[in-house]
matplotlib code that plots the C-alpha trace (Angstrom):
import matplotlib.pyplot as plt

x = [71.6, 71.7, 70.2, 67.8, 66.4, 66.2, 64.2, 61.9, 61.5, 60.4, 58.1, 56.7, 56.9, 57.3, 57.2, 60.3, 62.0, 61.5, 63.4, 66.3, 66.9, 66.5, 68.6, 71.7, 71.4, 71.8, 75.1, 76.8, 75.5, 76.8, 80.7, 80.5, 81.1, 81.8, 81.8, 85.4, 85.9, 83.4, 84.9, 87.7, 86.2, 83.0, 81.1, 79.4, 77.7, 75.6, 74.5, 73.5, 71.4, 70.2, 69.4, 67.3, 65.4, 64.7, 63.0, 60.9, 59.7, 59.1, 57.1, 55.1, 54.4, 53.5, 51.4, 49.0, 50.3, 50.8, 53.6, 50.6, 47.7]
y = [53.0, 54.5, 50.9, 50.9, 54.0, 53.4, 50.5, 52.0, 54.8, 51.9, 49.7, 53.7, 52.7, 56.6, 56.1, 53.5, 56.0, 58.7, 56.7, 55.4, 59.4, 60.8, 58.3, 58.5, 62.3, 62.1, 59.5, 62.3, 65.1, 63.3, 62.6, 66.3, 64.7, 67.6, 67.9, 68.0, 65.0, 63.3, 64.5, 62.4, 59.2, 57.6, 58.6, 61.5, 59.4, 57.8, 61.2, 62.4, 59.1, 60.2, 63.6, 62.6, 60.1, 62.9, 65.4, 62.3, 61.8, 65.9, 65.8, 63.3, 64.8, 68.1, 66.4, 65.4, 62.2, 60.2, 58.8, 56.3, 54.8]
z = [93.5, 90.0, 88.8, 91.2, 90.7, 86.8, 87.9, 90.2, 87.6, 84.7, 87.3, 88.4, 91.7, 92.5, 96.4, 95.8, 93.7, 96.1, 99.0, 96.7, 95.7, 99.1, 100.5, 97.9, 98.1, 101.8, 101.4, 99.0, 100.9, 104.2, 102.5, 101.4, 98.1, 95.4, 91.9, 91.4, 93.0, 90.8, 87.6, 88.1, 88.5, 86.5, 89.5, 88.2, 85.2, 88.1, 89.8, 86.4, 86.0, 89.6, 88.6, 85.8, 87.8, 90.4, 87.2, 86.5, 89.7, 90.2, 86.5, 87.8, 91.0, 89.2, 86.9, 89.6, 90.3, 94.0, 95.7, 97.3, 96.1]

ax = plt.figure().add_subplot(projection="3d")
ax.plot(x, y, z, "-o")
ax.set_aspect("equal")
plt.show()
């Protein structure tokens, strides 16, 4: 999901990228997945990559920009 939403992020296809975050939020939010359990895996290198996708798409958003044409 962390490629997908890099790629979504590149194309800007915003309302794309808006989905892929929601939905992997609501896949870690649903296993109760916490940081500590990340730390010890390479896990939490994707959820950063996550993350950063998720600024872009609120900088974008703040800037006046659409999720739809």
């Amino acid at each position: 999901m962390a490629r997908a939403a890099e790629y979504a992020r590149n194309a800007r296809a915003w309302l794309q990228l808006e989905n892929i975050i929601r939905y992997t939020w609501n896949i870690l939010n649903y296993d109760i997945t916490s940081p500590l359990e990340l730390k010890e895996t390479d896990a939490w290198k994707y959820v950063v990559i996550l993350a950063e996708a998720s600024l872009y798409l609120v900088e974008y958003l703040r800037n006046g920009g659409l999720l739809r044409k």
